[in-house]
N, C-alpha and C positions, 0 to 999 in steps of 0.2 A: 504493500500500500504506500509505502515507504516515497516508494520509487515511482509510485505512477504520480502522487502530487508533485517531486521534484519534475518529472515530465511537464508540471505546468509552468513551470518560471518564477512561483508567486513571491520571490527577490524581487521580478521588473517589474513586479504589478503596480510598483511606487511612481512609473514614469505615468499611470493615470490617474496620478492628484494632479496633475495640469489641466483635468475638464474643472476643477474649483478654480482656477485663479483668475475666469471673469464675471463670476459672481462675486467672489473676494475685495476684488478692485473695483467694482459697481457699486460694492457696500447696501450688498441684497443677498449673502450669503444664508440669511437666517429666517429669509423670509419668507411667510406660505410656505408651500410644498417644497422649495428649492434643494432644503437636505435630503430630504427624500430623492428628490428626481436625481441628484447627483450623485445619491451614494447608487442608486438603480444605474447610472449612466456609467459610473466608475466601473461598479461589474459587468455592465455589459459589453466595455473595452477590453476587460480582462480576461474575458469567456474570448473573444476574438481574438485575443491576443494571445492568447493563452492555443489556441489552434493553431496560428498561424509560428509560432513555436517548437508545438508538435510536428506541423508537416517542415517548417526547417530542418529540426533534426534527425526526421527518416530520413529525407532527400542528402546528409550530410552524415548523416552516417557512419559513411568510408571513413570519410575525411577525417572525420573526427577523434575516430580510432587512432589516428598518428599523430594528434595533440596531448601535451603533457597533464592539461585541465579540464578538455573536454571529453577524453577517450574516458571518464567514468560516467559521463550522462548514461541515462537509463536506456535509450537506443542503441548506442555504441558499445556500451559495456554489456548488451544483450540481456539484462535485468527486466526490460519490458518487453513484451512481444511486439513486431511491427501492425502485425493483426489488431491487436489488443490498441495499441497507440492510434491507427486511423480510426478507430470506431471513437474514440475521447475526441478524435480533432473534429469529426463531424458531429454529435453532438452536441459540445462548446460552441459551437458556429451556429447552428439551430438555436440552441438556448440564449448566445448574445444576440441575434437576430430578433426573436420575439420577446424580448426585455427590451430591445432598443426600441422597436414599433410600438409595445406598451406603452412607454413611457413619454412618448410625443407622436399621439396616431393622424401626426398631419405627414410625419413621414420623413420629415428636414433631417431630425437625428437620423434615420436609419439613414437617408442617402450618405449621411456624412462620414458614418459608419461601414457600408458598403466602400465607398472610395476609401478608406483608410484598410478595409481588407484588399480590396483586390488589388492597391498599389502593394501593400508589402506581399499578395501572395506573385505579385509578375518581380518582386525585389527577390523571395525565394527563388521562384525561379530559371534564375539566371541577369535577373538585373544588378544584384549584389555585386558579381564579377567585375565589373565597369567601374574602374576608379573613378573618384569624385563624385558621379551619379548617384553610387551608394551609398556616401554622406547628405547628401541633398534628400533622398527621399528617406532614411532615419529622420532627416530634421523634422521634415513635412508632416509625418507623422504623429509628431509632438503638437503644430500648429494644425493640425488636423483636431488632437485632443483636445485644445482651447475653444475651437471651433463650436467643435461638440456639446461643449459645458452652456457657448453662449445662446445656444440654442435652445437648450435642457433652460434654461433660466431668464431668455429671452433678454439676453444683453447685447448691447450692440460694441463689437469691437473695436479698440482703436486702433489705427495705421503702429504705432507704437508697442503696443500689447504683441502684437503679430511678430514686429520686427524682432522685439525681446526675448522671445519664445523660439522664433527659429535662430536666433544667434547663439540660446544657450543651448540650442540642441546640437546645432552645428560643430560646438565646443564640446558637448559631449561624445559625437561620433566619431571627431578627429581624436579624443582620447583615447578612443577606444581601437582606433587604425593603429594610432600608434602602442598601444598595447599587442597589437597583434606583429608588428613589424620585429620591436622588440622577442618577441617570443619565437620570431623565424629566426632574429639573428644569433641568439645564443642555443637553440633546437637544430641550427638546420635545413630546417624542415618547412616547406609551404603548408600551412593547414587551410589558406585561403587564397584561391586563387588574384584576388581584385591584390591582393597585396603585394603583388608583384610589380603594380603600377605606382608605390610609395615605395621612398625611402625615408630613414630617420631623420636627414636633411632636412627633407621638404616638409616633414610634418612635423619639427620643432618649429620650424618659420611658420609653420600655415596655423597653429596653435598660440604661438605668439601674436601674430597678426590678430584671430577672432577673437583673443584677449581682449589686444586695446582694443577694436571695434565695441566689441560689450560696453566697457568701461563707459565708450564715451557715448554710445546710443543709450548707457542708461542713466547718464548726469545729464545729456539732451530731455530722455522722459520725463526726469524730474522738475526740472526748470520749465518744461512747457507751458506755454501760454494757459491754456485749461487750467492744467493741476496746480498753475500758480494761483490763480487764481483764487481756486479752492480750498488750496490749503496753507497759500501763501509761503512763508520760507524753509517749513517745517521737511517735506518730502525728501528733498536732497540732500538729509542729513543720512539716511538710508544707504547711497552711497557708500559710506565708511564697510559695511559688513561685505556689500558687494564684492568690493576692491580688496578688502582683508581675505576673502574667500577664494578669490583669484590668485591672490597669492599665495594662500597655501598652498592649491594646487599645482602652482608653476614648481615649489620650492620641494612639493616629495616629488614632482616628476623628475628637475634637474637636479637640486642637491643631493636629494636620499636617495637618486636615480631608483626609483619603485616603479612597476609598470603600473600608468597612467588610466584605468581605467574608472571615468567617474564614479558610475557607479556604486562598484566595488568600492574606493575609496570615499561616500557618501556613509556609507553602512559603518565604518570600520574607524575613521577618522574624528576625533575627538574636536577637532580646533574647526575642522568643518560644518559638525555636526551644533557647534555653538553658533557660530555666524550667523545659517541657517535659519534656528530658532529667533534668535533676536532681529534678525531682518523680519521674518514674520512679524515677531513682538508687535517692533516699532511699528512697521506697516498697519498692524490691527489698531493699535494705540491712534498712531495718528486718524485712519481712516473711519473706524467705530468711536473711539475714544475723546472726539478733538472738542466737542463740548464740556468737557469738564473743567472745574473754575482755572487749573492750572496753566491752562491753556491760553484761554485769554489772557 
């Protein structure tokens, strides 16, 4: 049993708290049905995701058998049957499908949900293989998840919100290339074909680079005309966790030389894992919070 809930992933089931973050920032998280519909729309990501997963790692298999960390998944290491594994992926798929039509029966979320499956089942595929492309559509994925939320909560997104969300996904994916570059270069061994199209070169630059782009798309977010507005000087103080967060990241990837994968390193990471929390804080504080006398 052990073995067939690792078959789901539910480690990455955390990349679908991004359908909350434009309820969050709407500051209508709490409202009416909205926790409901979200926590409904979180699993119904997760059932999808959680298939398209499973048909990854039939389809990879082989492959995976020659990695140092993957050759013990439950396909690879033969612990699940392939039999056993496609009958989980197509019911997960059925089950996210009619929890997503539930829960908005005009239909918006399901398309949204549809196009976030069948792009990662053509990334399966064979679209993975194709450097660059296979970061671009991980990102998409993510802004696909925000998508979803604003839909489930009937928010409208900003040009902003969007950018923010595929920048930090971006950042994540390039982590995670280069986590895999790394692991060819002290294995050996190719466990993914697309990685033949990166070297550690280009992906310390291209990591640095969607650094500073973050940084500074999200000191733009903050000072924007709107949110100044609204909240006047307060937002941009937020910033600081940002930037501190960034930099822990840069400093186990360079100085502790540790493979990079966000993830992984979200879960595990103490100085990250505080940032994190207080960036919410503030963000709640200021956003839920900003009437209280101390404020004015």
């Amino acid at each position: 049993m052990l073995e067939h809930i690792k078959l789901l992933r539910p480690k990455d089931w955390a990349k679908n708290l991004f359908l909350f973050i434009p309820a969050f920032f709407a500051q209508n998280i709490f409202d009416g049905n909205n926790p409901k519909l979200l926590i409904g729309g979180f699993f119904a990501f997760c059932f999808l995701a959680s298939s398209i997963y499973i048909l990854n790692d039939y389809r990879d298999r082989e492959d995976d058998k020659k990695h140092p960390v993957k050759n013990a998944r439950p396909l690879a290491s033969g612990k699940v049957k392939s039999s056993t594994a496609m009958v989980m992926a197509l019911i997960l798929f059925v089950a996210g499908g009619l929890l997503a039509y539930m829960l908005d029966k005009s239909g918006k979320f399901l398309f949204i949900c549809s196009i976030y499956y069948v792009l990662n089942l053509l990334y399966s595929a064979g679209l993975k293989n194709i450097p660059i492309l296979d970061m671009l559509i991980v990102a998409a994925g993510f802004v696909l998840r925000v998508k979803g939320g604003a839909v489930l909560t009937e928010v409208n997104t900003t040009e902003w919100l969007i950018i923010m969300t595929f920048l930090l996904a971006l950042f994540m994916a390039v982590g995670k290339r280069r986590d895999d570059v790394i692991i060819k270069l002290s294995t050996g061994t190719d466990m993914r074909k697309v990685v033949k199209g990166y070297t550690l070169e280009y992906l310390n630059i291209l990591l640095a680079l969607v650094c500073a782009i973050i940084i500074v798309a999200y000191i733009n977010y903050t000072v924007s005309g709107e949110l100044h507005i609204k909240f006047s000087y307060r937002l941009y103080y937020t910033s600081l966790f940002v930037i501190a967060g960034i930099m822990r990241y840069l400093q186990i990837v360079f100085v502790q030389n540790k493979a990079g994968s966000p993830t992984e390193i979200l879960y595990k990471d103490r100085f990250i894992q505080l940032t994190l929390i207080l960036w919410v804080g503030s963000f709640y504080v200021i956003l839920y919070l900003k009437d209280l006398t101390f404020f004015k």
